[in-house]
C-alpha positions in Angstrom: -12.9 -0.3 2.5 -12.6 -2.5 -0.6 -9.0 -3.7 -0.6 -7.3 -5.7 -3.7 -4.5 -7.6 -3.1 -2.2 -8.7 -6.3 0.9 -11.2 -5.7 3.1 -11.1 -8.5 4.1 -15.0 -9.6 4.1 -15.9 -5.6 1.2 -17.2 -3.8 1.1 -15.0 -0.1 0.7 -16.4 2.9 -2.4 -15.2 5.1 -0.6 -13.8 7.9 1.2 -11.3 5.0 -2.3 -10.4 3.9 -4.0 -10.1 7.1 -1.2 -7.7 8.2 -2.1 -5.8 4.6 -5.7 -5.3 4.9 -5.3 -4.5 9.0 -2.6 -1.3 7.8 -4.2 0.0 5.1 -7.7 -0.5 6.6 -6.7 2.3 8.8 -6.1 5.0 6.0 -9.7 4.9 5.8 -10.3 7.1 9.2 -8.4 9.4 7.1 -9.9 9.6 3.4 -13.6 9.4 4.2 -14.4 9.8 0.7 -12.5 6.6 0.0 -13.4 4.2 -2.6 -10.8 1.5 -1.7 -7.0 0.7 -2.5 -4.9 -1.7 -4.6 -2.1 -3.3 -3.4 0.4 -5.0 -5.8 3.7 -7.2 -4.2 6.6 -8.3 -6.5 9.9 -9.5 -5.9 12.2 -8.0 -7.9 15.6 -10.2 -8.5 14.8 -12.8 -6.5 18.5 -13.3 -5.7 19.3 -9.3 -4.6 18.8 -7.7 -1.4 15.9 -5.7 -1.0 14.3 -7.7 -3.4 10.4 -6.8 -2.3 8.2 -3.9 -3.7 4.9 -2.9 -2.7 3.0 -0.5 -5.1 -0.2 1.0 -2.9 -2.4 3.0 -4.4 -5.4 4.5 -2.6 -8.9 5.3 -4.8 -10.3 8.2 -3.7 -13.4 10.2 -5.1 -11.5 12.8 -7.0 -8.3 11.7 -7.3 -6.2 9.0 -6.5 -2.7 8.6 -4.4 -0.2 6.3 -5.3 3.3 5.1 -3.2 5.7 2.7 -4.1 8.5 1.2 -2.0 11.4 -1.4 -2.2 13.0 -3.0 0.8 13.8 -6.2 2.2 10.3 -7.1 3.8 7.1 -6.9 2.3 5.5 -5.8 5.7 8.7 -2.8 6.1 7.4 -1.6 2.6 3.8 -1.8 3.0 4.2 0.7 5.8 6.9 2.6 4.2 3.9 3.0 1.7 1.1 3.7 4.3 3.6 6.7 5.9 4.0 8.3 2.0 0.3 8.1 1.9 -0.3 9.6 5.4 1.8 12.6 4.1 -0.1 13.0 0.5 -2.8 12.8 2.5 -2.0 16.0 4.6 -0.9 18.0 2.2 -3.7 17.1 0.1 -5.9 18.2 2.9 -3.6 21.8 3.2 -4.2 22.4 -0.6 -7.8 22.2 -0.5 
């Protein structure tokens, strides 16, 4: 799975991004059909709480699913955004 990985006016540290591509590399035993994903990370107010927001969106032949969440970790909101997809996912699969 091709995964893009955009940091908003912040350079990311590898262990952030390693943790990234390891979670959403496992939609892909999911989405067969996949074509990749694009993952954007902003903060948001730097000087609020739950200042981070990951925007995940998942390319897939046909269509394409998108989740977005704000918290206080990037890593808490990158799988906040992997459990949305995991449920667009099914009920994608229940529609067909």
């Amino acid at each position: 799975m091709n995964i893009n990985i955009n940091a908003v006016k912040f350079r990311m540290a590898d262990k952030l991004e390693d943790f990234i591509i390891d979670k959403v590399s496992k939609l892909d035993k999911l989405v067969p059909d996949n074509l990749g994903a694009e993952v954007t990370l902003k903060v948001d107010k730097p000087e609020s709480e739950n200042n981070k927001v990951v925007d995940l969106k998942l390319l897939v032949r046909g269509y394409n699913l998108f989740a977005s969440k704000q918290g206080d970790s990037f890593e808490k909101c990158t799988q906040d955004c992997i459990d949305a997809l995991k449920a667009q996912i099914d009920k994608h699969r229940k529609d067909k």
